[in-house]
C-alpha positions as CSV (number, residue, x, y, z in Angstrom):
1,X,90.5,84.5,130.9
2,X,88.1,81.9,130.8
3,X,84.6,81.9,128.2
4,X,82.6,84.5,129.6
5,X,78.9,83.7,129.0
6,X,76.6,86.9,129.9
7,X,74.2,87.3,132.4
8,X,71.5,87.3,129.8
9,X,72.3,84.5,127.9
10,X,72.5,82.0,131.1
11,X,69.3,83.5,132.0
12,X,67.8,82.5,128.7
13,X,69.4,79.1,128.4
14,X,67.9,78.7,131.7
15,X,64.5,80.0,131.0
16,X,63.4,79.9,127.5
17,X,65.7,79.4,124.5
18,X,68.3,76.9,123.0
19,X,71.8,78.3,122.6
20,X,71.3,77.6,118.8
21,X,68.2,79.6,118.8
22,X,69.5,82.3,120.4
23,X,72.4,83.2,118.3
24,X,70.7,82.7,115.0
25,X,71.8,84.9,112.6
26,X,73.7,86.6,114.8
27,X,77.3,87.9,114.6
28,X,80.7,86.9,115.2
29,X,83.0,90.0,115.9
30,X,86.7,89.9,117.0
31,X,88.1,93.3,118.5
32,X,90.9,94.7,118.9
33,X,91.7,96.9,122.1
34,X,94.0,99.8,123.4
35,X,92.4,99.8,127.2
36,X,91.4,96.1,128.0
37,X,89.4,93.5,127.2
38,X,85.8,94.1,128.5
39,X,85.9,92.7,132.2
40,X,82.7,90.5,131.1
41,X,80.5,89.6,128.3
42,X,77.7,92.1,130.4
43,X,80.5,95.0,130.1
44,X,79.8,97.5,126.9
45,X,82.1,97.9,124.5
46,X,83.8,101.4,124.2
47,X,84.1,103.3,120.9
48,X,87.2,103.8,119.7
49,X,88.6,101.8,122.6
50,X,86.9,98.4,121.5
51,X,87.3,98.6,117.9
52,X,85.4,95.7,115.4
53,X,88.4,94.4,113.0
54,X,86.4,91.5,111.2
55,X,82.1,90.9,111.6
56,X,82.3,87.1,110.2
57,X,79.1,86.5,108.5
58,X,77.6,83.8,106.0
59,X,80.1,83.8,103.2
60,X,81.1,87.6,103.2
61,X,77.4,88.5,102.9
62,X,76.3,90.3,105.8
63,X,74.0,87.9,106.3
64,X,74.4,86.3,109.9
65,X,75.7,83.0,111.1
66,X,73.9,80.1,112.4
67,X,75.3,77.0,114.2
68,X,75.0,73.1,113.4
69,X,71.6,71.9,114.1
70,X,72.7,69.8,116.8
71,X,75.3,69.7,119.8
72,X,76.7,66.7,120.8
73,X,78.8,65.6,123.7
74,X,78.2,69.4,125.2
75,X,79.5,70.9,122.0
76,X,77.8,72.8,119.6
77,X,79.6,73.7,116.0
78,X,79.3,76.5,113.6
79,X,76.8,75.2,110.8
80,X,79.6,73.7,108.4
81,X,77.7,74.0,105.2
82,X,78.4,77.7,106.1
83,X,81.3,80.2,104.9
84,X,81.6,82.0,107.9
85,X,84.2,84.8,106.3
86,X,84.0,88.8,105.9
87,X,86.5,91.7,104.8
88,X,88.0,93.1,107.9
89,X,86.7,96.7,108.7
90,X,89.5,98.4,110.3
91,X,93.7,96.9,110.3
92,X,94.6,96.1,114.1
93,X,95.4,93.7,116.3
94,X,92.9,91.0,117.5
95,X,92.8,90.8,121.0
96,X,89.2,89.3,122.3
97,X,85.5,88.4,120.4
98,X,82.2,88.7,121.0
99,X,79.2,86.0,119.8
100,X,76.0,88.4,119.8
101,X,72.6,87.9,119.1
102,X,70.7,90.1,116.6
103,X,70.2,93.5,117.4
104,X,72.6,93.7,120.3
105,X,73.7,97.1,121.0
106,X,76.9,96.6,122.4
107,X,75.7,98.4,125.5
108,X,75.5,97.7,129.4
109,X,73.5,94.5,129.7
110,X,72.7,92.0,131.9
111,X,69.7,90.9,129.4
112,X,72.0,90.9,126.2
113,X,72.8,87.5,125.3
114,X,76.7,87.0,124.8
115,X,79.4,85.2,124.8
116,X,83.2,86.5,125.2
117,X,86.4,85.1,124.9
118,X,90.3,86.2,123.8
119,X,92.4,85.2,120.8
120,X,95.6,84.0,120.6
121,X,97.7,81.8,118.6
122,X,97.4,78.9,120.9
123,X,95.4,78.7,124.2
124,X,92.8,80.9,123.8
125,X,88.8,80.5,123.5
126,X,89.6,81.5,119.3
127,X,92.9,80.5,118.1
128,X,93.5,81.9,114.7
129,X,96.4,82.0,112.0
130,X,97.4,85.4,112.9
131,X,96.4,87.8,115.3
132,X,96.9,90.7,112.4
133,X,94.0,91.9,110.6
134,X,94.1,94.3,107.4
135,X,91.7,96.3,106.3
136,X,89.4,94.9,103.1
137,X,91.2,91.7,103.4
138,X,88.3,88.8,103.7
139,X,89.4,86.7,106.4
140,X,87.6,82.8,107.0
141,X,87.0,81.2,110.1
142,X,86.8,77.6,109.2
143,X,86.3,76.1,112.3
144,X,84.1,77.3,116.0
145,X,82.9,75.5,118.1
146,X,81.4,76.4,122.0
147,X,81.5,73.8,124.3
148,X,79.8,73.8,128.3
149,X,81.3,71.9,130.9
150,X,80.5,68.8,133.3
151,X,80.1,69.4,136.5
């Protein structure tokens, strides 16, 4: 699977908004799944199916994240005087993530800005230590970075 940008997001990049501005203070969430990763970023998430294992926010606040103040060579950082870390809600699996603006509902959208990848080891849109998540244990994510293509 390839980065999944939604519907709503292109249509904003497109239209209004800088990616940056978008996804101020917005959230970070990696999932873990027993029925499939979401089949796009426009795709709601399923209770109990798609279940949230770690919300990374600004140093284990709850606060949310922001991104460097500028991208360069078509790539856009997390802002690195940031902590982006939380204690994992629920012990699972990771198996994709979701970059949301605030106050997405995790619904049906084609107006929800998003962006979707999987996680792995190696190879995937978020490559992490370990796919295993524990409960209460603060987990960091040191580096992320989103990057659009040439064409």
């Amino acid at each position: 699977m390839a980065l999944q940008l939604s519907t709503g997001l292109r249509n904003q990049l497109l239209d209004t908004n800088p990616f940056r501005t978008i996804f101020n203070l917005g959230a970070l969430t990696v999932f873990s799944t027993s029925a499939g990763v979401p089949a796009s970023a426009d795709a709601a998430l399923v209770g109990g199916t798609h279940v949230p294992l770690c919300v990374y926010s600004n140093n284990n606040t709850g606060t949310g994240i922001t991104m460097a103040a500028s991208a360069s060579g078509g790539v856009i950082t997390k802002n690195l005087s940031e902590v982006w870390s939380h204690a994992a809600a629920n012990s699972g699996t990771a198996a994709f993530w979701r970059l949301t603006a605030v106050g997405d509902t995790g619904a049906l959208s084609t107006t929800e800005p998003r962006v979707q990848g999987l996680c792995n080891t190696a190879g995937a849109e978020m490559n992490l230590d370990s796919l295993s998540f524990t409960a209460t244990t603060v987990y960091t994510l040191d580096n992320f970075s989103i990057s659009l293509p040439t064409l």
